[in-house]
Backbone as JSON Lines, residues from 0, in Angstrom:
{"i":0,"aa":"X","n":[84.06,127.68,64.07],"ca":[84.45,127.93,65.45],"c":[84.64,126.61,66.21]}
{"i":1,"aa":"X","n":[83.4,125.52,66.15],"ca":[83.96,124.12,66.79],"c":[85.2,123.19,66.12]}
{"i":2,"aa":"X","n":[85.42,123.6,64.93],"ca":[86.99,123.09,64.66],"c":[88.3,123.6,65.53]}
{"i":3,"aa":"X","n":[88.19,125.06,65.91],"ca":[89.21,125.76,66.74],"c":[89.25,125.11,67.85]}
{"i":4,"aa":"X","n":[88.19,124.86,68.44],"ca":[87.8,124.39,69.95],"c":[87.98,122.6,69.89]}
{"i":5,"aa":"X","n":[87.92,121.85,68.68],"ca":[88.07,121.16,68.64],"c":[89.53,120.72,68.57]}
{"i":6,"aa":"X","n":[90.47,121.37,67.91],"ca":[92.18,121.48,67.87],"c":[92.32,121.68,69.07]}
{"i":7,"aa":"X","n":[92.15,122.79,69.83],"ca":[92.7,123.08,71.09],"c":[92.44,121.98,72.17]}
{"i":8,"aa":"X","n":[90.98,121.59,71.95],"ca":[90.63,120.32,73.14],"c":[91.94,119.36,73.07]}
{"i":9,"aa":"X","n":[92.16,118.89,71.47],"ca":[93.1,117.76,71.66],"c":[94.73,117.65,71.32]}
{"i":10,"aa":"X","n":[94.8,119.14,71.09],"ca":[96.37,119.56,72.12],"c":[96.76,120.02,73.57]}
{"i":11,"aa":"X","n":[95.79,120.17,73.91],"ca":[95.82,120.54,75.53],"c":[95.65,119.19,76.39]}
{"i":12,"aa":"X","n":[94.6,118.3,76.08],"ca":[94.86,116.99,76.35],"c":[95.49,116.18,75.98]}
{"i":13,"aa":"X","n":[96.13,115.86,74.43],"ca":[97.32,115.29,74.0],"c":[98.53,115.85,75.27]}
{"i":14,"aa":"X","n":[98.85,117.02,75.03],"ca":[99.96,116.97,75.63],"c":[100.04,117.16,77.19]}
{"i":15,"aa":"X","n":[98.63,117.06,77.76],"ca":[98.78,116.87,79.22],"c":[99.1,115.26,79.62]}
{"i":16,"aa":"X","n":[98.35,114.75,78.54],"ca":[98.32,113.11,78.86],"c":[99.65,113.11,78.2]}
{"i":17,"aa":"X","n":[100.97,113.63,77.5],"ca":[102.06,113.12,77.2],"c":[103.11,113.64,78.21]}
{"i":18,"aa":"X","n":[102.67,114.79,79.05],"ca":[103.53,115.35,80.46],"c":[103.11,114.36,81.49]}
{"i":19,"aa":"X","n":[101.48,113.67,81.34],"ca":[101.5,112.67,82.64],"c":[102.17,111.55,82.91]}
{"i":20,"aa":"X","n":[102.43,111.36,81.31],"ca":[102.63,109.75,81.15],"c":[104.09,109.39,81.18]}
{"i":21,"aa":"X","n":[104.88,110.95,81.1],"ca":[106.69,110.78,80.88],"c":[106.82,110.62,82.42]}
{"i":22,"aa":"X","n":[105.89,111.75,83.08],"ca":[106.36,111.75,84.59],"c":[106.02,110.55,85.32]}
{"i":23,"aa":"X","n":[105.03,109.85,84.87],"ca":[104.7,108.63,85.59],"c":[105.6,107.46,85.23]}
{"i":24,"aa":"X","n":[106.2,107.42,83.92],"ca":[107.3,106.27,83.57],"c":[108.89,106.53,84.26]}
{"i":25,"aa":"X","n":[108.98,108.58,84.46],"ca":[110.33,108.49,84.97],"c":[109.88,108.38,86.52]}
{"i":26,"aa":"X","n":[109.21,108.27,87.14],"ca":[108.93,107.88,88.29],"c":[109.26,106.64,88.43]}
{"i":27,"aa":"X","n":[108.69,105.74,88.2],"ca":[108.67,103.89,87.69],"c":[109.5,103.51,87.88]}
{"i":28,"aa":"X","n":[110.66,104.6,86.78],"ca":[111.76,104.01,86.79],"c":[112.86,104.4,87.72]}
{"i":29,"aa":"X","n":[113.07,105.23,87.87],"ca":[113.4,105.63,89.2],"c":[113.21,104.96,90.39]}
{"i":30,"aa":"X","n":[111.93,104.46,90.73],"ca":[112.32,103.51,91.88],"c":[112.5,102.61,91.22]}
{"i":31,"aa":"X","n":[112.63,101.91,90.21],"ca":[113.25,100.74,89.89],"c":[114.35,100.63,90.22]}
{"i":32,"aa":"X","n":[115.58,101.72,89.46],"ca":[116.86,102.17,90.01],"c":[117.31,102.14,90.78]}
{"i":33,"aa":"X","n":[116.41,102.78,92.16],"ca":[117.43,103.25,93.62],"c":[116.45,102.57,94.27]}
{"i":34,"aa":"X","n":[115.45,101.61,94.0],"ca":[114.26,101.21,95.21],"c":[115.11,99.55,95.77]}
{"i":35,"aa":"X","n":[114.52,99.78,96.87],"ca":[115.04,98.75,97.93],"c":[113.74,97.48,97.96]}
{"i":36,"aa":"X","n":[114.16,96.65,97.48],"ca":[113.04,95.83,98.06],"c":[112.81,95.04,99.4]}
{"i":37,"aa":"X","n":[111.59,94.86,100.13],"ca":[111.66,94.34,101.11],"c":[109.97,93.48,101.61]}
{"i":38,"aa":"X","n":[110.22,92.51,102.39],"ca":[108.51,92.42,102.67],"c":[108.01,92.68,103.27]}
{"i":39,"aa":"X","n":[106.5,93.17,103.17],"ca":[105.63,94.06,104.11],"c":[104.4,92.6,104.29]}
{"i":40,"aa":"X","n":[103.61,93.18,105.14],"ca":[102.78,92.43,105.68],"c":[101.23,92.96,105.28]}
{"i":41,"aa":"X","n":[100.76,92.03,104.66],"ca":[99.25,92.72,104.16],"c":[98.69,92.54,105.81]}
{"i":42,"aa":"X","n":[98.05,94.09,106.01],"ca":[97.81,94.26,107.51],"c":[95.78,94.4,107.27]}
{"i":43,"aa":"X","n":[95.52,94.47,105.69],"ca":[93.82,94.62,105.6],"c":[93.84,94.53,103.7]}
{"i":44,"aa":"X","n":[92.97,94.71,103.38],"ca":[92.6,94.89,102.16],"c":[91.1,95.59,101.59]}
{"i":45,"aa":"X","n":[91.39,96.99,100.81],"ca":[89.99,97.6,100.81],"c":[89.72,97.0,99.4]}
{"i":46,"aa":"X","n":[88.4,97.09,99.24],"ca":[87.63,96.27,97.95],"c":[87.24,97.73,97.06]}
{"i":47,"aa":"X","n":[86.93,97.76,95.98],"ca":[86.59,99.17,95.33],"c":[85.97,98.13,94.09]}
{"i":48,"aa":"X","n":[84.88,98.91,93.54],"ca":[84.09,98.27,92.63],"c":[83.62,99.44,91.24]}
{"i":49,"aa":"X","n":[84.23,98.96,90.45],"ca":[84.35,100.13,89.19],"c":[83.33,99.97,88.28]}
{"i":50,"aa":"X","n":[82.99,100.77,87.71],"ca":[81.74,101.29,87.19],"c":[81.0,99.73,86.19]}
{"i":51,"aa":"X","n":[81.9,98.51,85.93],"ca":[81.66,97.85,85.2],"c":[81.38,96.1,86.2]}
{"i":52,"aa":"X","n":[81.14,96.93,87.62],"ca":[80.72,96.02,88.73],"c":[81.88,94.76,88.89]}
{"i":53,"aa":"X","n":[82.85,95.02,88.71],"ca":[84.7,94.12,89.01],"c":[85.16,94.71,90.15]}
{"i":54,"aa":"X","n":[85.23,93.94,90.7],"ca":[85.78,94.08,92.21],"c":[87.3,94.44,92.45]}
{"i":55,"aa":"X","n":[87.69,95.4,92.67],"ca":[89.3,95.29,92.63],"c":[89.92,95.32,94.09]}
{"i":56,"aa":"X","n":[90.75,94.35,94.46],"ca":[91.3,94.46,95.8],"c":[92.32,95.39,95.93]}
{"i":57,"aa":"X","n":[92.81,96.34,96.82],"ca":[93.8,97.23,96.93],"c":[94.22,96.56,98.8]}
{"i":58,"aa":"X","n":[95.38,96.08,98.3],"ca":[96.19,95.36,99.68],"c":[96.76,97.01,100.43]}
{"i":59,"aa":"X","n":[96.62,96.87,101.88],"ca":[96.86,97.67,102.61],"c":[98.11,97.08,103.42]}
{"i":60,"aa":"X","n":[99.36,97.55,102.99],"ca":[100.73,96.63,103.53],"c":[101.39,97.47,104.93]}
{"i":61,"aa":"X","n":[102.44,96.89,105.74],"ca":[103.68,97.31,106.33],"c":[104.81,96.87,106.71]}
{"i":62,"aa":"X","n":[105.58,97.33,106.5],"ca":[106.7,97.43,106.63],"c":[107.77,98.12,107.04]}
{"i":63,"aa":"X","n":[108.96,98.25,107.34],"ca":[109.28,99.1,108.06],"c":[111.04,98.98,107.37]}
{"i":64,"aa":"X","n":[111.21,100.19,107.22],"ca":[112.75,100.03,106.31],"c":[113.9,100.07,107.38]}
{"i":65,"aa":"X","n":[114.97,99.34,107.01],"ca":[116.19,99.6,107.93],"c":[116.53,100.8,108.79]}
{"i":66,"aa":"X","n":[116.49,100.57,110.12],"ca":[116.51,102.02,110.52],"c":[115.46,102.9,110.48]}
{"i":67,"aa":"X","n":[114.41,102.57,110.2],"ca":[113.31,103.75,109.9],"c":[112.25,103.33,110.53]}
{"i":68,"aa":"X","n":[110.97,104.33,110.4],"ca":[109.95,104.02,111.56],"c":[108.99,103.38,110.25]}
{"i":69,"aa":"X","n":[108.53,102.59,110.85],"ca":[107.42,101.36,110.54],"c":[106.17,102.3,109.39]}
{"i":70,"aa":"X","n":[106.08,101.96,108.2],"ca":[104.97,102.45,107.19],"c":[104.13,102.02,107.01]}
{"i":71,"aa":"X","n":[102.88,102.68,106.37],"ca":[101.44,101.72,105.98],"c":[100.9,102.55,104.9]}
{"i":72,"aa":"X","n":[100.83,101.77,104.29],"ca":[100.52,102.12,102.94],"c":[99.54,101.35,102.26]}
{"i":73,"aa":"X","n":[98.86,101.24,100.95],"ca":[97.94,101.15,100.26],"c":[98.85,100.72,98.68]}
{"i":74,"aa":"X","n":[98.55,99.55,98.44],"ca":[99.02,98.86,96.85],"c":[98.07,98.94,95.84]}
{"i":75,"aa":"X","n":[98.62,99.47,94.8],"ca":[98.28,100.25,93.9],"c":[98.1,99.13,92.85]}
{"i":76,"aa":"X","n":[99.12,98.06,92.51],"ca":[98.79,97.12,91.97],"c":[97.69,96.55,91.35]}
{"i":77,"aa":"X","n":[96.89,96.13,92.54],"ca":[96.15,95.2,92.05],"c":[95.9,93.87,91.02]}
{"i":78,"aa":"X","n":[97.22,93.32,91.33],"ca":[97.68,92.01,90.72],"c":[96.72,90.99,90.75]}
{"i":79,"aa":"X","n":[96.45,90.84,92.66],"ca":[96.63,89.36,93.22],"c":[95.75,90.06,94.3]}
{"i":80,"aa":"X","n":[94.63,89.0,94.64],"ca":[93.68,89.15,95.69],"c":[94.48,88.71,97.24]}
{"i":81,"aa":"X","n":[95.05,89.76,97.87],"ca":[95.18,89.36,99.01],"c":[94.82,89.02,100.48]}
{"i":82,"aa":"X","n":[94.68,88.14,101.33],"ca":[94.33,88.67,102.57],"c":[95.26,88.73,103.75]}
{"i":83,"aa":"X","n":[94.87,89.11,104.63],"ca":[95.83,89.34,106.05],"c":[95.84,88.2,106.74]}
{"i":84,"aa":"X","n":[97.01,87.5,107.36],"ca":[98.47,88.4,107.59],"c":[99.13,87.58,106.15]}
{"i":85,"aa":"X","n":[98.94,87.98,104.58],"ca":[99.76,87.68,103.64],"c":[101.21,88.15,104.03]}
{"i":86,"aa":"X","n":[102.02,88.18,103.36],"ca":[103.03,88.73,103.02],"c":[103.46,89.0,101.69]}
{"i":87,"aa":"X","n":[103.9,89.96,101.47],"ca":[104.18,90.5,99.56],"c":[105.35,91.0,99.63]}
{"i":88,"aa":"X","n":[106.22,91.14,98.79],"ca":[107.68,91.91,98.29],"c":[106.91,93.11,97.65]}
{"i":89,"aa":"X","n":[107.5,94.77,98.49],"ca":[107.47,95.97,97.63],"c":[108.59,96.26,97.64]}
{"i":90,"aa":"X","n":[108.72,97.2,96.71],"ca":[110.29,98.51,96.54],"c":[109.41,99.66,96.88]}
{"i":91,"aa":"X","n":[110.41,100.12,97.74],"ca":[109.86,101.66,98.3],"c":[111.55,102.53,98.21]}
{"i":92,"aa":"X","n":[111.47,103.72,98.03],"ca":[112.61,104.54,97.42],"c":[112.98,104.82,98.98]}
{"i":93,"aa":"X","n":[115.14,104.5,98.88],"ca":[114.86,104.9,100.47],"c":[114.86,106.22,100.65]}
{"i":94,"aa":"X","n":[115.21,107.41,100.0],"ca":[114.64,108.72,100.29],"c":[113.44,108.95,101.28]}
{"i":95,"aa":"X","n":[112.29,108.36,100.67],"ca":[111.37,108.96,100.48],"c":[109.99,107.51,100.93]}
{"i":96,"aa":"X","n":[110.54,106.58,101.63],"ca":[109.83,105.15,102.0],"c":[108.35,105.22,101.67]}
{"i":97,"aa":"X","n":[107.67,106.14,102.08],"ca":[105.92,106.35,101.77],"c":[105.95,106.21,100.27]}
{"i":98,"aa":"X","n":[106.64,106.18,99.45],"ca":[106.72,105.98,97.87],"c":[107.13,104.75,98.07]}
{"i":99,"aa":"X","n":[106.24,103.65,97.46],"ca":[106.28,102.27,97.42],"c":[105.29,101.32,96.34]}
{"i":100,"aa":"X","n":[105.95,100.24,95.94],"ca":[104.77,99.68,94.8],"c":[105.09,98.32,95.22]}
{"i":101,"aa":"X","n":[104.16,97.54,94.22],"ca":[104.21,96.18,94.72],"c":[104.82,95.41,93.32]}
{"i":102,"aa":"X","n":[105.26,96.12,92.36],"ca":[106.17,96.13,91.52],"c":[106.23,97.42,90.66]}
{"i":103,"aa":"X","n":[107.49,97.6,89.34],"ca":[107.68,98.85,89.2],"c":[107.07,98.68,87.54]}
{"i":104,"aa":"X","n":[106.96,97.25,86.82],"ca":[106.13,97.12,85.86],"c":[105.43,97.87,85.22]}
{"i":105,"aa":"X","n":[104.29,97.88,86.6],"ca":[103.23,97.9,85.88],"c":[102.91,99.68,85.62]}
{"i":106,"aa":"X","n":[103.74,100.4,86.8],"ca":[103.47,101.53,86.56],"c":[104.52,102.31,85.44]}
{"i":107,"aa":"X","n":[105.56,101.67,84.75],"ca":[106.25,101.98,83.52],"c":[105.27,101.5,82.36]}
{"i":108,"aa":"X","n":[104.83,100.92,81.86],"ca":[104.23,99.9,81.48],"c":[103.21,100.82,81.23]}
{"i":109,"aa":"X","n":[101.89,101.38,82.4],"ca":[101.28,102.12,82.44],"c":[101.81,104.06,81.61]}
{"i":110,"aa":"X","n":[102.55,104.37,82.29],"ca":[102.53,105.65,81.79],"c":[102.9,105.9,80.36]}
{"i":111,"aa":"X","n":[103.92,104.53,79.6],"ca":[104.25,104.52,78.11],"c":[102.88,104.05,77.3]}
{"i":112,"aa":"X","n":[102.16,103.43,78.17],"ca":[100.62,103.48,77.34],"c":[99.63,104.57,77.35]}
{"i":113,"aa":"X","n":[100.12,105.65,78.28],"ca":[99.01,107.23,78.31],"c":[99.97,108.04,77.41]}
{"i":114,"aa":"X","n":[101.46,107.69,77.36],"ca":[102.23,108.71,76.54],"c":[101.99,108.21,74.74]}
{"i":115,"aa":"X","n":[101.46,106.97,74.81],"ca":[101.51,106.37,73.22],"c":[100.37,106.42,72.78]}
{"i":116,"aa":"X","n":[99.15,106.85,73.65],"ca":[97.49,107.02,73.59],"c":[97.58,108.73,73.18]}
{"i":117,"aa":"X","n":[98.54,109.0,74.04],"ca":[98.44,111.08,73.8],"c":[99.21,111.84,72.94]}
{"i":118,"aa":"X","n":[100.49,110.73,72.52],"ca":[101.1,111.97,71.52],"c":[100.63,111.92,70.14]}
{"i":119,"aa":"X","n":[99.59,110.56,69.56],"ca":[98.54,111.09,68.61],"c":[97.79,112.28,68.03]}
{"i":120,"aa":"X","n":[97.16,112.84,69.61],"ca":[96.37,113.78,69.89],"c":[97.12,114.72,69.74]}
{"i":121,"aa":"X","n":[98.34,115.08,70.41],"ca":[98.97,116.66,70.93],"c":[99.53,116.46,68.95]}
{"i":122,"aa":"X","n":[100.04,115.33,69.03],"ca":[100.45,116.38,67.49],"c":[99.06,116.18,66.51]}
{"i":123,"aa":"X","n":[98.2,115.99,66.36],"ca":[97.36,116.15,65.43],"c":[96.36,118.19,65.76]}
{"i":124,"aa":"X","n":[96.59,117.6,67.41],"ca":[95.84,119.17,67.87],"c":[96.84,120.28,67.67]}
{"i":125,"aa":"X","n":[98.41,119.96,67.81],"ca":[99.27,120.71,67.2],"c":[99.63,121.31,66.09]}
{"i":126,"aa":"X","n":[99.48,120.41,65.57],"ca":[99.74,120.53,63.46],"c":[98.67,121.09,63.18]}
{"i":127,"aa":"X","n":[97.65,120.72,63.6],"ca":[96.08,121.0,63.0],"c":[96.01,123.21,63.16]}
{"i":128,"aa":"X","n":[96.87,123.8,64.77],"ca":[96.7,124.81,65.24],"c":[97.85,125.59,64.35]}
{"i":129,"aa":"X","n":[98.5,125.14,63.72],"ca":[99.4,125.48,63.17],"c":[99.53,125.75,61.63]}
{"i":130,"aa":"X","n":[98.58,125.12,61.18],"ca":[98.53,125.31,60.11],"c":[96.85,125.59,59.16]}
């Protein structure tokens, strides 16, 4: 019975982590495509401290796109320790401006490493349910 439960655990998570990781790379890339770059103004920076006591800075930027009303947002990055009044280059999609990064790298980059970590799993939990 824990072999069944054991297949299913790691096709259901294989292939959730291979639906997260396509949607997070065609995202990426997508604003890579149609994103506008421009510079925002680091207006603060929150600190967050992960379970292995590393400090990670998350820059709190704005900017304001052609024609449009002024944004504030939160960088996801975490490259480069910033402080206020820095200035940084993001791409933000002009659709949709509250969608913004502080490059498009790292989050392509990122989701082809959850899709190359998970389709191990979905086909081993696949093949395994299948046969």
């Amino acid at each position: 019975m824990g072999g069944i439960v054991g297949m299913w655990l790691a096709a259901v998570i294989g292939v959730t982590g291979c639906v997260t990781g396509a949607v997070l790379t065609w995202s990426a890339i997508g604003l890579k495509r149609r994103g506008v770059w421009v510079d925002a103004e680091v207006v603060g920076v929150r600190e967050h401290e992960d379970g292995d006591g590393d400090v990670h800075h998350y820059p709190i930027v704005r900017f304001t796109p052609p024609g449009g009303a002024p944004v504030t947002g939160e960088s996801y990055a975490r490259i480069n320790e910033y402080t206020a009044p820095d200035v940084i280059s993001v791409v933000y999609d002009p659709h949709r401006p509250e969608e913004f990064a502080e490059d498009t790298v790292t989050g392509i980059l990122g989701g082809l490493l959850l899709l190359a970590c998970c389709a191990p799993a979905a086909g081993v939990g696949l093949w395994a349910l299948t046969h």
